[in-house]
RODO-2510 file (C-alpha; in nm, 4 decimals, decimal comma):
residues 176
     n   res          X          Y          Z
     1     x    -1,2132     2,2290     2,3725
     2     x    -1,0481     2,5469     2,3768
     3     x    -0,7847     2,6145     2,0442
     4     x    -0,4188     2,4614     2,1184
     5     x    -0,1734     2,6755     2,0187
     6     x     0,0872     2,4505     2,0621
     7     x    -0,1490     2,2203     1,7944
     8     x    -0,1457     2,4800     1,5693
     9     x     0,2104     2,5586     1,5460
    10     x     0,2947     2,2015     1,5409
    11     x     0,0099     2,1919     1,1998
    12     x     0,2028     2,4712     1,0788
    13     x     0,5378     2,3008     1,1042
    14     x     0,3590     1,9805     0,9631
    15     x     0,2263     2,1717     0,6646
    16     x     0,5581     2,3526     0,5572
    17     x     0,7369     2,0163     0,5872
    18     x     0,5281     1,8692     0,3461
    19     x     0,5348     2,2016     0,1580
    20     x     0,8764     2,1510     0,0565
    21     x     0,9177     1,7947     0,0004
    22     x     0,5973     1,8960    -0,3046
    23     x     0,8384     2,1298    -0,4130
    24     x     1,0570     1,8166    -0,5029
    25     x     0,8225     1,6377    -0,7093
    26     x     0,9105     1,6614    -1,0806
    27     x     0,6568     1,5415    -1,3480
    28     x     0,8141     1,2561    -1,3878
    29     x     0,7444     1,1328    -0,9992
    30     x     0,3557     1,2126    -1,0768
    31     x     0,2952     0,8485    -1,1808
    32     x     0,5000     0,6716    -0,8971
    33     x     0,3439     0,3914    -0,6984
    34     x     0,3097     0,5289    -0,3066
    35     x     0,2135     0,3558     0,0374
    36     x    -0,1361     0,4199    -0,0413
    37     x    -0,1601     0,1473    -0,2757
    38     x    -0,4764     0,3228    -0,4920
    39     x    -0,2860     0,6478    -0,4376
    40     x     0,0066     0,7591    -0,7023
    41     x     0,2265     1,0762    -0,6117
    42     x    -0,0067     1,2841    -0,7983
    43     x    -0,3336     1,1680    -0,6650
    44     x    -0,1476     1,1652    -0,3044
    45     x    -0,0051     1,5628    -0,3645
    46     x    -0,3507     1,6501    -0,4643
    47     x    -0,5045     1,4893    -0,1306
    48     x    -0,2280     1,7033     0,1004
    49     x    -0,2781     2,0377    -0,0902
    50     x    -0,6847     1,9125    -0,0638
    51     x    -0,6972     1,9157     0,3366
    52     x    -0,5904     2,2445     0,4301
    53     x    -0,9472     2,3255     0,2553
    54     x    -1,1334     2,0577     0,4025
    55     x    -1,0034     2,1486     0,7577
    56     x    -1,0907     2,5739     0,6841
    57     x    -1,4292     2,4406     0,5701
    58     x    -1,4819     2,1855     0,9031
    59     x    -1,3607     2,4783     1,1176
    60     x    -1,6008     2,7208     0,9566
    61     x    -1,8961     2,4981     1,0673
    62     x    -1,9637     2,3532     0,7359
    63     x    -1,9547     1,9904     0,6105
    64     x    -1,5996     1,9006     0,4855
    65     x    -1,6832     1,8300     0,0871
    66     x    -1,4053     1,5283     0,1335
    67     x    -1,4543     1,4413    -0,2640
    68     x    -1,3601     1,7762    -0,3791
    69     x    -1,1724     1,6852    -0,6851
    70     x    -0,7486     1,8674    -0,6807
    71     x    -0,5668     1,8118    -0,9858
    72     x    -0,2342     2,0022    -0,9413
    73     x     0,0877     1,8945    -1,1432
    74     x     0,3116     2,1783    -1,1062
    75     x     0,3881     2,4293    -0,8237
    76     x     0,2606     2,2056    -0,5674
    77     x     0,4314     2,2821    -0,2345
    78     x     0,3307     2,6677    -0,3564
    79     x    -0,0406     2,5609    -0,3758
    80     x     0,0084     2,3802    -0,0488
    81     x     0,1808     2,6850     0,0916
    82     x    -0,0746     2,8913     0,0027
    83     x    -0,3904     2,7055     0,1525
    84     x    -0,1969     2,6020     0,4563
    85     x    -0,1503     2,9639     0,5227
    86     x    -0,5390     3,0397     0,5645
    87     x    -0,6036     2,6933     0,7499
    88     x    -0,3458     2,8778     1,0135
    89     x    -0,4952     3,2422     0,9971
    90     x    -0,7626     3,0655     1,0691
    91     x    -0,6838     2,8793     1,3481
    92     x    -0,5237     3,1804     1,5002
    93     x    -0,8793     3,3315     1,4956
    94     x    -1,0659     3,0802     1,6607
    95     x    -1,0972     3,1375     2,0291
    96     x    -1,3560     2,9660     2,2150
    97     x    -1,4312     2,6104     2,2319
    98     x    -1,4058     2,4054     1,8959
    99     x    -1,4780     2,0095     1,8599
   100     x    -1,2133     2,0686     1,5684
   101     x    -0,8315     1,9417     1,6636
   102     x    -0,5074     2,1200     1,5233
   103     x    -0,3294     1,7693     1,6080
   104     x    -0,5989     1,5700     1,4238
   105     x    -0,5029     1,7698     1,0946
   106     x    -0,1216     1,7552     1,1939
   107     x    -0,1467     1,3539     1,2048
   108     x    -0,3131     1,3435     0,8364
   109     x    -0,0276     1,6078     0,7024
   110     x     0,2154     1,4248     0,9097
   111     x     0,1218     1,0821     0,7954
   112     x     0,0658     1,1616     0,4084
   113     x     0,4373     1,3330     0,4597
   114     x     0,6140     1,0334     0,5152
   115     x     0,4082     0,8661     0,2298
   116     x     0,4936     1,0912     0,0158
   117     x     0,8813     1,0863     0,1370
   118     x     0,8513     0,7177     0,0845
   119     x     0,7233     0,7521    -0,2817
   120     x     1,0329     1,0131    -0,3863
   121     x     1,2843     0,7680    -0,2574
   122     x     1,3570     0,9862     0,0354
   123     x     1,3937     0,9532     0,4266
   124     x     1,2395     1,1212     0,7115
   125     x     1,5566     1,2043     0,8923
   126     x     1,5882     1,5902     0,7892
   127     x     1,2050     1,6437     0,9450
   128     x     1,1343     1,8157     1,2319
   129     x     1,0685     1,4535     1,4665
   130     x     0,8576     1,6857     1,6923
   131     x     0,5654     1,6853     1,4802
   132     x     0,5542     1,3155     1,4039
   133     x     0,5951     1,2231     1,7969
   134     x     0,2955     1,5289     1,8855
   135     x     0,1273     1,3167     1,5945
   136     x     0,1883     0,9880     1,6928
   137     x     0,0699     1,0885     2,0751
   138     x    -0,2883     1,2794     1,8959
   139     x    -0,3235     0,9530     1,7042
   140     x    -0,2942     0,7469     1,9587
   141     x    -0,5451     0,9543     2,1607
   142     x    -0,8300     0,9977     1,9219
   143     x    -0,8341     0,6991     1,7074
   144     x    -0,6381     0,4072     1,9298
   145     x    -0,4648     0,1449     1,7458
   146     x    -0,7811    -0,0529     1,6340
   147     x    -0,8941     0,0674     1,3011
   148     x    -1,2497     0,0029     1,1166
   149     x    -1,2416     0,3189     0,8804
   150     x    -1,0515     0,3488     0,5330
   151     x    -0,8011     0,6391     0,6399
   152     x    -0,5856     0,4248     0,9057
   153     x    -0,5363     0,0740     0,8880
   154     x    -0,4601    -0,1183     1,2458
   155     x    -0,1151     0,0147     1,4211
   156     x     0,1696    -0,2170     1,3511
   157     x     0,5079    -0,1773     1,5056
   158     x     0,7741     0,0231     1,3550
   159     x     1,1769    -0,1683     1,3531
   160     x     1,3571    -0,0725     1,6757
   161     x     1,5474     0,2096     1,6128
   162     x     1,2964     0,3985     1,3973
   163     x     1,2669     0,7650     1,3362
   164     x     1,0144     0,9400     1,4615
   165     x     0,8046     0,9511     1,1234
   166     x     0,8248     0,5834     1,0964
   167     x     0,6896     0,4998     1,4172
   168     x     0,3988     0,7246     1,3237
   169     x     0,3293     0,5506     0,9609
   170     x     0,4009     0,2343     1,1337
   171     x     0,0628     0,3466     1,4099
   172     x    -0,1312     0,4546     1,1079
   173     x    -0,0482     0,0830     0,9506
   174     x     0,1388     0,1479     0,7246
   175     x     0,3793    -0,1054     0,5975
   176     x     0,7540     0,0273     0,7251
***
């Protein structure tokens, strides 16, 4: 498929959201508990700041290295920042066809965002809503809302009257 540029600004957006909520995290928030129940804030930070170079490693041609082992405690939206940056250059270079999907990678930042906003006590309402609806759409698109893998549990329904964010961790089962 050709390269989406409205997918890649919409991964952009997606990784500077999540970006700045790291840049929240104090030590002390490393050991909390988060949606993912084998996943604490610091294992979860480490798996967002991991993708950017699993994706620039996929898009490259080369196999993604998924158990790459991260282990950031400080300056974490930076390091985030920093790799999202090249993920993006990159994207901007591609032209051509590409099996790769900007909105695939948006729905895993998106996702891991609202775990992560969900771990720090936060909400979702002062996130661009954009990216989570472009993410719930890609979702439902590529994967459906029957689940067999690990990543995404079955879709469940988010409460009437849910942001944007929720609906989306809600269609990635997540309990909202």
């Amino acid at each position: 498929m050709p390269v989406d540029q409205v997918g890649t600004l919409a991964l952009q957006r997606a990784l500077t959201q999540a970006a700045d909520l790291l840049d929240a995290v104090t030590p002390e928030d490393l050991s909390r508990p988060t949606p993912c129940s084998e996943w604490d804030v610091r294992r979860l930070a480490n798996h967002l700041i991991a993708q950017p170079r699993v994706f620039v490693t996929m898009l490259q041609g080369a196999p993604p290295g998924w158990n790459g082992h991260e282990d950031y405690d400080t300056a974490l939206g930076d390091e985030l920042r920093s790799r999202g940056n090249t993920l993006i250059n990159l994207w901007r270079e591609t032209t051509g066809e590409t099996m790769l999907d900007p909105d695939w990678q948006a729905v895993e930042i998106a996702v891991h965002t609202w775990d992560l906003a969900r771990a720090l006590g936060r909400t979702t309402d002062g996130l661009d809503q954009s990216v989570a609806q472009r993410a719930l759409v890609a979702m439902d698109r590529i994967l459906g809302p029957t689940r067999k893998g690990r990543a995404f549990a079955d879709a469940r329904s988010a409460p009437a009257g849910s942001d944007a964010y929720t609906h989306l961790a809600a269609y990635a089962g997540r309990e909202v």
